[in-house]
PDB file of N, CA, C and O in Angstrom:
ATOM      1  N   UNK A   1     -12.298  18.774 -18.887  1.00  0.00           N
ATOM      2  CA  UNK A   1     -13.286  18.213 -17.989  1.00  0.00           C
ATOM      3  C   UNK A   1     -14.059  19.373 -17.356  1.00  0.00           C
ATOM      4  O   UNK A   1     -13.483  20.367 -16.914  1.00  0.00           O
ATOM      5  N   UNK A   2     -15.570  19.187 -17.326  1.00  0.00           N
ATOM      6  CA  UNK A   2     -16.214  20.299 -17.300  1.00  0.00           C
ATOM      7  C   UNK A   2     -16.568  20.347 -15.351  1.00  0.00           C
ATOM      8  O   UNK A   2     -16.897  19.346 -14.716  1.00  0.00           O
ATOM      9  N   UNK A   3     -16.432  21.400 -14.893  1.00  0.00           N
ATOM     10  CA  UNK A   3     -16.231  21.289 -13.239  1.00  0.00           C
ATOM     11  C   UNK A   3     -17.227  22.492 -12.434  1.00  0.00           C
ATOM     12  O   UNK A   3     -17.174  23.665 -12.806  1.00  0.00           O
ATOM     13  N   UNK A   4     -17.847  22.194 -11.655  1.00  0.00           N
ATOM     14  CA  UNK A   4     -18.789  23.623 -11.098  1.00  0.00           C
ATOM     15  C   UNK A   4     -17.924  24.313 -10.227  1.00  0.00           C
ATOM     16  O   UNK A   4     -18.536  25.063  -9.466  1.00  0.00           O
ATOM     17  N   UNK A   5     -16.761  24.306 -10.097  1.00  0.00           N
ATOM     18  CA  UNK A   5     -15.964  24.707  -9.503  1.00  0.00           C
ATOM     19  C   UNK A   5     -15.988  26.439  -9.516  1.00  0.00           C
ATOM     20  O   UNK A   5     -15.248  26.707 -10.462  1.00  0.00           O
ATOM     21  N   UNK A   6     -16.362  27.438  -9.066  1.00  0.00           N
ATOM     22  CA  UNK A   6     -16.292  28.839  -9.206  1.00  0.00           C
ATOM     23  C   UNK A   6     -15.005  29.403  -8.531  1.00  0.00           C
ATOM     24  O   UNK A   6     -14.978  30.600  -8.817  1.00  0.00           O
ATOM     25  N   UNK A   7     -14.000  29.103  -7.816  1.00  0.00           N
ATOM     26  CA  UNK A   7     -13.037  29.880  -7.287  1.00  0.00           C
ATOM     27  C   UNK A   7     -13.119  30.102  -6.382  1.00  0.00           C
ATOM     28  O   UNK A   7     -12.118  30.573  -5.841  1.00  0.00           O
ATOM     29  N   UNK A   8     -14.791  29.861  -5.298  1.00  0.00           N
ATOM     30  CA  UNK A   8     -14.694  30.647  -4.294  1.00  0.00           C
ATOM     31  C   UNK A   8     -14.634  29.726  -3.134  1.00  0.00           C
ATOM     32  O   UNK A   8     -15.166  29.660  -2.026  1.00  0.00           O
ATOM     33  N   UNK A   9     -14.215  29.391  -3.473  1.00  0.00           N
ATOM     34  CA  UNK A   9     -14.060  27.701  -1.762  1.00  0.00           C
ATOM     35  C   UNK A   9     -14.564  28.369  -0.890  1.00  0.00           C
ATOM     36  O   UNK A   9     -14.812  29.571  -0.988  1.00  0.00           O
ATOM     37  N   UNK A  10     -14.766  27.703   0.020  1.00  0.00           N
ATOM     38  CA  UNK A  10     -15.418  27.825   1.802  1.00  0.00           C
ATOM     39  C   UNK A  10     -15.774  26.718   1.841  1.00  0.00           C
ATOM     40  O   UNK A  10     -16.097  26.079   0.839  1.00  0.00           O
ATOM     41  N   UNK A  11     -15.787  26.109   3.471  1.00  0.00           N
ATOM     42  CA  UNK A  11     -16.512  24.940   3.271  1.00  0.00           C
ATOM     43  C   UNK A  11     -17.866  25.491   4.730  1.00  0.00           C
ATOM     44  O   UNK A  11     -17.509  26.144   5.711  1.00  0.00           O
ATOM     45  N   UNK A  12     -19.234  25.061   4.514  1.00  0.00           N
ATOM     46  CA  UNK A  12     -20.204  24.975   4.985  1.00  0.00           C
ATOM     47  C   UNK A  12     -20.284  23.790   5.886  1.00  0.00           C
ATOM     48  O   UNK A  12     -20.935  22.795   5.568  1.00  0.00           O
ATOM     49  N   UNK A  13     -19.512  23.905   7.207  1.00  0.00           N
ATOM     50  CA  UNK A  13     -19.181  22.770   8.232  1.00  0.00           C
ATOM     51  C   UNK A  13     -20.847  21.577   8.418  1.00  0.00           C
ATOM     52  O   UNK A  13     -20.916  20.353   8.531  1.00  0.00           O
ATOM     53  N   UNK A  14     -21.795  22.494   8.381  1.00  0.00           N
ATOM     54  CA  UNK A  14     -22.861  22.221   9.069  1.00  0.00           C
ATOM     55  C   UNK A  14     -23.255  21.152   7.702  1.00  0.00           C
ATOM     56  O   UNK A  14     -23.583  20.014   8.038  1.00  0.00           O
ATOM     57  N   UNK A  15     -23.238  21.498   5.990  1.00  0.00           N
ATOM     58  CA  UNK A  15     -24.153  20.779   5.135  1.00  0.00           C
ATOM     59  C   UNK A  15     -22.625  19.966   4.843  1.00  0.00           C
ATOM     60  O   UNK A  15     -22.780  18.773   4.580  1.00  0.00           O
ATOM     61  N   UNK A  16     -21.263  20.421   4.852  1.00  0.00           N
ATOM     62  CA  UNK A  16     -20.156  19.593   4.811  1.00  0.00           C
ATOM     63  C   UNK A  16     -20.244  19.878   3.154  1.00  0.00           C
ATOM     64  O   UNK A  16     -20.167  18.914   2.393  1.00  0.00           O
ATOM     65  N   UNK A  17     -20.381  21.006   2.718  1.00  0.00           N
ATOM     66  CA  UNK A  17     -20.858  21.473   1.333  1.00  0.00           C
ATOM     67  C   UNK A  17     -19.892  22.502   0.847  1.00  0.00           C
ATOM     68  O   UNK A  17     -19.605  23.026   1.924  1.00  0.00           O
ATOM     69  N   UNK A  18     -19.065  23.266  -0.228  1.00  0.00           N
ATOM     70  CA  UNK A  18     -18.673  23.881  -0.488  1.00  0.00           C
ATOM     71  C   UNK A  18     -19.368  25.189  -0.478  1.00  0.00           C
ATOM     72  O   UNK A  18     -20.217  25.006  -1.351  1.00  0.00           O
ATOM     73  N   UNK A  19     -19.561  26.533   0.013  1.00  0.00           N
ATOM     74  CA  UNK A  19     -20.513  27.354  -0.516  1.00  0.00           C
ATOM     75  C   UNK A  19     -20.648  27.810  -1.839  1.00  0.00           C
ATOM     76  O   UNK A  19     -21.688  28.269  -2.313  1.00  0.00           O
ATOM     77  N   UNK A  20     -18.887  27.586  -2.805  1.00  0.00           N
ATOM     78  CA  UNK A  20     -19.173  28.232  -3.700  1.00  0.00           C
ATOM     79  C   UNK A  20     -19.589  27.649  -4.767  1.00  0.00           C
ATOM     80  O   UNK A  20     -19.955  28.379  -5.688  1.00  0.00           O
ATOM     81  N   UNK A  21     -19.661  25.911  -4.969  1.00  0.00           N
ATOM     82  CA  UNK A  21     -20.076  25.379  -5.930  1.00  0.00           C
ATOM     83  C   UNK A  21     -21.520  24.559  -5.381  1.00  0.00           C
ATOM     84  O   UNK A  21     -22.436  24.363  -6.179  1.00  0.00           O
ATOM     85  N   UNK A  22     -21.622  24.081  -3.862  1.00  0.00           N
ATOM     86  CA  UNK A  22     -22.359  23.233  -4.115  1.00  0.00           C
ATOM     87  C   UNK A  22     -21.649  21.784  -3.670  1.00  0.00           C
ATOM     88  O   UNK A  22     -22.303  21.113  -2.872  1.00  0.00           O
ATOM     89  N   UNK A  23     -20.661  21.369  -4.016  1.00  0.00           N
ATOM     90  CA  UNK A  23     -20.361  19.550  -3.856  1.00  0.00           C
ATOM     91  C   UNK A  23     -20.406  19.454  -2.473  1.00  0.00           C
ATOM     92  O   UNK A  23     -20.590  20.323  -1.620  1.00  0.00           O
ATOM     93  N   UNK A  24     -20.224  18.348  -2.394  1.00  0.00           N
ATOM     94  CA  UNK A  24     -19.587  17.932  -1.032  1.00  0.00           C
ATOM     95  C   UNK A  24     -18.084  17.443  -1.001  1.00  0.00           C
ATOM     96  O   UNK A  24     -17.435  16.964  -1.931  1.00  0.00           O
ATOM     97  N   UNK A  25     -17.746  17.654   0.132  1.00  0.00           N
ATOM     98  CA  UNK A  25     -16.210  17.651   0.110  1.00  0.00           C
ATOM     99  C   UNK A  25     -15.981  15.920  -0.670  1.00  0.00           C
ATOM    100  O   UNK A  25     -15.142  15.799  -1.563  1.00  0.00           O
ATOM    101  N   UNK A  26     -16.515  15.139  -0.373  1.00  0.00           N
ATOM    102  CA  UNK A  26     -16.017  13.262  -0.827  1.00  0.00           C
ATOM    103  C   UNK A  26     -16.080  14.115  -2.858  1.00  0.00           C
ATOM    104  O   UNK A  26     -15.143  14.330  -3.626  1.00  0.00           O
ATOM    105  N   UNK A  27     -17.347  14.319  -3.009  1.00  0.00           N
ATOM    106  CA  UNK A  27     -17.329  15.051  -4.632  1.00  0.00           C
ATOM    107  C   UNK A  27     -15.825  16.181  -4.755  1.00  0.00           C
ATOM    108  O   UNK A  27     -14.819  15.849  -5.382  1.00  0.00           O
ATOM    109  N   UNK A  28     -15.906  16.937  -4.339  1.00  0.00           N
ATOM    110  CA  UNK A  28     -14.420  17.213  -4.537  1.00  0.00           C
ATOM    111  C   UNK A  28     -13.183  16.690  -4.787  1.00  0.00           C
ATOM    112  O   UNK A  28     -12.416  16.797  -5.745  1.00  0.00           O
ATOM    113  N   UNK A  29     -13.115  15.901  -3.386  1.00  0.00           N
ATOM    114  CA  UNK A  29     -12.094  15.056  -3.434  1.00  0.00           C
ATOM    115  C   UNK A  29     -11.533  14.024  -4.719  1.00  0.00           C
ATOM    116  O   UNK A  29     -10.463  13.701  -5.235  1.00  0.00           O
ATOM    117  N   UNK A  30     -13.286  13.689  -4.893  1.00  0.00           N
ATOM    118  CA  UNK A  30     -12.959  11.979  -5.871  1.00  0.00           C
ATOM    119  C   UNK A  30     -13.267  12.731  -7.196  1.00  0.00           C
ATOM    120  O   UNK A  30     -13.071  11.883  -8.066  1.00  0.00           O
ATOM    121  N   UNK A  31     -13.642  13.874  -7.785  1.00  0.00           N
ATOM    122  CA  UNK A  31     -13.880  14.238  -8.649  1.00  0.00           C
ATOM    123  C   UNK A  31     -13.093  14.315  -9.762  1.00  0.00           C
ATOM    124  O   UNK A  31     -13.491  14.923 -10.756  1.00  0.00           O
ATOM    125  N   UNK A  32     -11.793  13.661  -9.719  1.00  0.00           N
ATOM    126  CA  UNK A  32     -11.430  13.405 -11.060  1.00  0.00           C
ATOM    127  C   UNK A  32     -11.036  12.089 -11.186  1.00  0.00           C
ATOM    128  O   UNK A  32     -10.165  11.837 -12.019  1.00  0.00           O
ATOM    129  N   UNK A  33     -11.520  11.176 -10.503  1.00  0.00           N
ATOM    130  CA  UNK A  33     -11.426   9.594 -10.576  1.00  0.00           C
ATOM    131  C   UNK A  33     -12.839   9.436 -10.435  1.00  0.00           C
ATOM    132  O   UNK A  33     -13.073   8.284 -10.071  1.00  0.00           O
ATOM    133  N   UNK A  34     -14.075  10.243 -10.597  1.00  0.00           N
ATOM    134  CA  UNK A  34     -15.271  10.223 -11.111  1.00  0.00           C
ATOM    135  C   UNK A  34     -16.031   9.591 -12.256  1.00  0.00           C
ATOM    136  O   UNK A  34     -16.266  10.510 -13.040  1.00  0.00           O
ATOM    137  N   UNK A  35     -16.449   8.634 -12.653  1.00  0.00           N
ATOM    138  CA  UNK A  35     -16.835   8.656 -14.251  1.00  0.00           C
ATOM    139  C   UNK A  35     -17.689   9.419 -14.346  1.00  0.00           C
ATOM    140  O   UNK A  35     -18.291  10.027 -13.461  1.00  0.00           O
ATOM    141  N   UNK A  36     -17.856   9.452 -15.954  1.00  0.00           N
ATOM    142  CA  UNK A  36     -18.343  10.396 -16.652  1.00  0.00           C
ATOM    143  C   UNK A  36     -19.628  10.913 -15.897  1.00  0.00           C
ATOM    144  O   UNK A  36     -19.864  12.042 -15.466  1.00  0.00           O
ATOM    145  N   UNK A  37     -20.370   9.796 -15.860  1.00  0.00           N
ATOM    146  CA  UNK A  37     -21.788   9.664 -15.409  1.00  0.00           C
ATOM    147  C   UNK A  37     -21.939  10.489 -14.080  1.00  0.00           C
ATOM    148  O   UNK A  37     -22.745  11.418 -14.114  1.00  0.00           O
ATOM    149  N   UNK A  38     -21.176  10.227 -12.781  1.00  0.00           N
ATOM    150  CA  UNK A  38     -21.011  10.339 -11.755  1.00  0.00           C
ATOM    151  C   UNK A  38     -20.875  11.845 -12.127  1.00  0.00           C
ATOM    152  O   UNK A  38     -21.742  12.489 -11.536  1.00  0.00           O
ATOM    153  N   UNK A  39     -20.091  12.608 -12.895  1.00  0.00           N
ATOM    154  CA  UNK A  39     -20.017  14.015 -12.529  1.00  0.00           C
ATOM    155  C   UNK A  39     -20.831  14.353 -13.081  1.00  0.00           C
ATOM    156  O   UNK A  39     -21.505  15.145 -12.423  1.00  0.00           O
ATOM    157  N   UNK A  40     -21.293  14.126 -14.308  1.00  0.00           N
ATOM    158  CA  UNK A  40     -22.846  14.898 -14.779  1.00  0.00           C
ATOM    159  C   UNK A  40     -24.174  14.522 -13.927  1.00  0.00           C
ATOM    160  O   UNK A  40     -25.250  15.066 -14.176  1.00  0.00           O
ATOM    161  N   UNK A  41     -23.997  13.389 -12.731  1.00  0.00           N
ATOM    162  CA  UNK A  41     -25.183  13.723 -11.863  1.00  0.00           C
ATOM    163  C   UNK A  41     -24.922  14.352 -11.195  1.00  0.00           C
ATOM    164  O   UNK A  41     -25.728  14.584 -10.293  1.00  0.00           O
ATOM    165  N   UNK A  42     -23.591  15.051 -11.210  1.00  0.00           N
ATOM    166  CA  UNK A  42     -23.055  16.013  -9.559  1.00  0.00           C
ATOM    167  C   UNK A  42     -23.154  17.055 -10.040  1.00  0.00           C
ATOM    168  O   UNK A  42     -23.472  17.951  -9.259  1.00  0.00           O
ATOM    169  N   UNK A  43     -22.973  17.377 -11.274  1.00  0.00           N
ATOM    170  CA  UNK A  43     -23.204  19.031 -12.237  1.00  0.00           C
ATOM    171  C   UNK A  43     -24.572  18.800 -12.412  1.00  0.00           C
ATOM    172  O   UNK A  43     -25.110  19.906 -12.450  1.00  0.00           O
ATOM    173  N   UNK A  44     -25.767  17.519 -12.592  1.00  0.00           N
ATOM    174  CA  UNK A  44     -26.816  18.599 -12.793  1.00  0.00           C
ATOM    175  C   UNK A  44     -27.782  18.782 -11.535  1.00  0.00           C
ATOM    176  O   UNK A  44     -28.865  19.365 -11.584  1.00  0.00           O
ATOM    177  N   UNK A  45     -27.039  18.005 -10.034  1.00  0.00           N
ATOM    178  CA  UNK A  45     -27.629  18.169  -9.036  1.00  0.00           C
ATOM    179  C   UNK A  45     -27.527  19.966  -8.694  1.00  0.00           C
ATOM    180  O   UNK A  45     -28.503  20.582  -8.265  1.00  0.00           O
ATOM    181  N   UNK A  46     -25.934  20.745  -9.023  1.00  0.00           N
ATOM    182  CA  UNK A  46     -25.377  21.894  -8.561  1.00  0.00           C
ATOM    183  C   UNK A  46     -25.804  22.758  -9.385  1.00  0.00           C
ATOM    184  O   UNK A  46     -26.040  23.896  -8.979  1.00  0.00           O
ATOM    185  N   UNK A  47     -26.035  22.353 -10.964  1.00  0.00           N
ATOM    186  CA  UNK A  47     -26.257  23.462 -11.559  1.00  0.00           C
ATOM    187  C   UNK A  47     -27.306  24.734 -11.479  1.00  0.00           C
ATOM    188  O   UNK A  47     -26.979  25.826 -11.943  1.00  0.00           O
ATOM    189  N   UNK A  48     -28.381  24.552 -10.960  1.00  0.00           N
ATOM    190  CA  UNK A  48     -28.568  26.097 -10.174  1.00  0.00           C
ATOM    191  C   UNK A  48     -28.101  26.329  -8.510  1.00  0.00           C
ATOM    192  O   UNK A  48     -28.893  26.768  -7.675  1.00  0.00           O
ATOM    193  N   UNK A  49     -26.792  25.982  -8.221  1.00  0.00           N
ATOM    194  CA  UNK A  49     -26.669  26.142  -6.835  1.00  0.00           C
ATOM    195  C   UNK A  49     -26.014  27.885  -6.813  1.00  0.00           C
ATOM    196  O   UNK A  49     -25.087  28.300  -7.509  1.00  0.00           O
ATOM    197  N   UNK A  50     -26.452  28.316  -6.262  1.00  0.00           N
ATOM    198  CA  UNK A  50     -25.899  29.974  -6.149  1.00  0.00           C
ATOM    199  C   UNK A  50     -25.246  30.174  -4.758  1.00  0.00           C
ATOM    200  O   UNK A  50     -25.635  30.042  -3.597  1.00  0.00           O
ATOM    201  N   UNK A  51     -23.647  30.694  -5.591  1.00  0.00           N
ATOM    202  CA  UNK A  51     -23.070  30.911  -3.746  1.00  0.00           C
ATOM    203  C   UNK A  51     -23.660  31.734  -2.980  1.00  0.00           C
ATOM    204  O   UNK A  51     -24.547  32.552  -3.228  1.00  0.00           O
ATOM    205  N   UNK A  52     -23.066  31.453  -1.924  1.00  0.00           N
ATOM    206  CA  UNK A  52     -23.823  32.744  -0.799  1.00  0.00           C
ATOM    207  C   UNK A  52     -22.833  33.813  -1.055  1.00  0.00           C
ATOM    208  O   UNK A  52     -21.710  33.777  -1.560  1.00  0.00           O
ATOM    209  N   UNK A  53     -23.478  34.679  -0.621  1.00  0.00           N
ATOM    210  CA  UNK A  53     -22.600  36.483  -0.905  1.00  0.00           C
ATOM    211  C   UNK A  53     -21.675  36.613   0.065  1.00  0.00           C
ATOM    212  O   UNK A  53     -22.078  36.463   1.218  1.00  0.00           O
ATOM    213  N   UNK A  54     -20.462  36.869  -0.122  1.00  0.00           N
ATOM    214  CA  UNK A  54     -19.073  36.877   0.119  1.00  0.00           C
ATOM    215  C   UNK A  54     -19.251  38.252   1.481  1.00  0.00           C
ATOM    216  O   UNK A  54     -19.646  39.412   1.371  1.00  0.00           O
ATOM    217  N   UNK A  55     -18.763  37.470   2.698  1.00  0.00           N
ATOM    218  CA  UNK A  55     -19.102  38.738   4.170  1.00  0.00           C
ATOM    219  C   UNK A  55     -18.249  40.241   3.737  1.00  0.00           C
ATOM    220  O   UNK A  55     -18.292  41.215   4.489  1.00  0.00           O
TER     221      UNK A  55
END
């Protein structure tokens, strides 16, 4: 199962957003009781999301 997941968790309190992929925490959460459909609109909403640079 293909995942934008990069390794670098944080969560962005303010957008309630991961910094390092992009989802939102509910997309995290439900993301493997997702259908198909549901994660390829969540991968091609993220797919140019670029983390922020590590402090």
């Amino acid at each position: 199962m293909e995942t934008p997941c990069r390794n670098l968790c944080a969560l962005d309190a303010t957008r309630r957003t991961c910094t390092g992929c992009g989802r939102t925490i509910d997309e995290i959460v439900h993301w493997r009781s997702m259908t198909d459909a549901q994660r390829a609109a969540v991968m091609k909403r993220v797919r140019d999301f670029r983390p922020l640079p590590r402090a």
